[in-house]
C-alpha positions, -999 to 999 in steps of 0.1 A, spaced: 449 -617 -697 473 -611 -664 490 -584 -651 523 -598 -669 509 -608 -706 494 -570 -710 528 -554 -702 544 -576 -724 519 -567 -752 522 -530 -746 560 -532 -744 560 -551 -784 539 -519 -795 558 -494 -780 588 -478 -798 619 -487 -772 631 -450 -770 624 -412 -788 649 -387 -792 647 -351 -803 679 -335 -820 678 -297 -826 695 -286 -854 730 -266 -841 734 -235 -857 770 -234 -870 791 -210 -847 823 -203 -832 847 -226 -832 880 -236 -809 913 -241 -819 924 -276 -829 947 -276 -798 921 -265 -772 889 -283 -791 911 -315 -780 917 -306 -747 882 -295 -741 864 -327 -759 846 -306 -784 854 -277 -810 824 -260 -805 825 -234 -773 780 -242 -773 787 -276 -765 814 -273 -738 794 -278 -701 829 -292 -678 816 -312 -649 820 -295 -619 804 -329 -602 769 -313 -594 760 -287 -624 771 -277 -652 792 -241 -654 784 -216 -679 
């Protein structure tokens, strides 16, 4: 078997991706008005791009 064929047989076994969820605790939440101007209702989620890092 070549270089190519065993890739391609360990690619068919292999699951394509794994995620991990934590469960969110429910919290504080925004106001309709600023949960829409902020892209989420929950204040946990909110991390505004600042174009390097995210802000706390």
């Amino acid at each position: 078997m070549n270089r190519n064929e065993n890739a391609d047989c360990r690619r068919r076994r292999l699951p394509l991706v794994m995620a991990y969820v934590p469960w969110q605790e429910w919290g504080e939440r925004y106001d309709n008005e600023r949960g829409f101007a902020r892209g989420t209702i929950f204040p946990d989620l909110f991390y505004p791009f600042l174009g390097r890092e995210a802000a706390d």
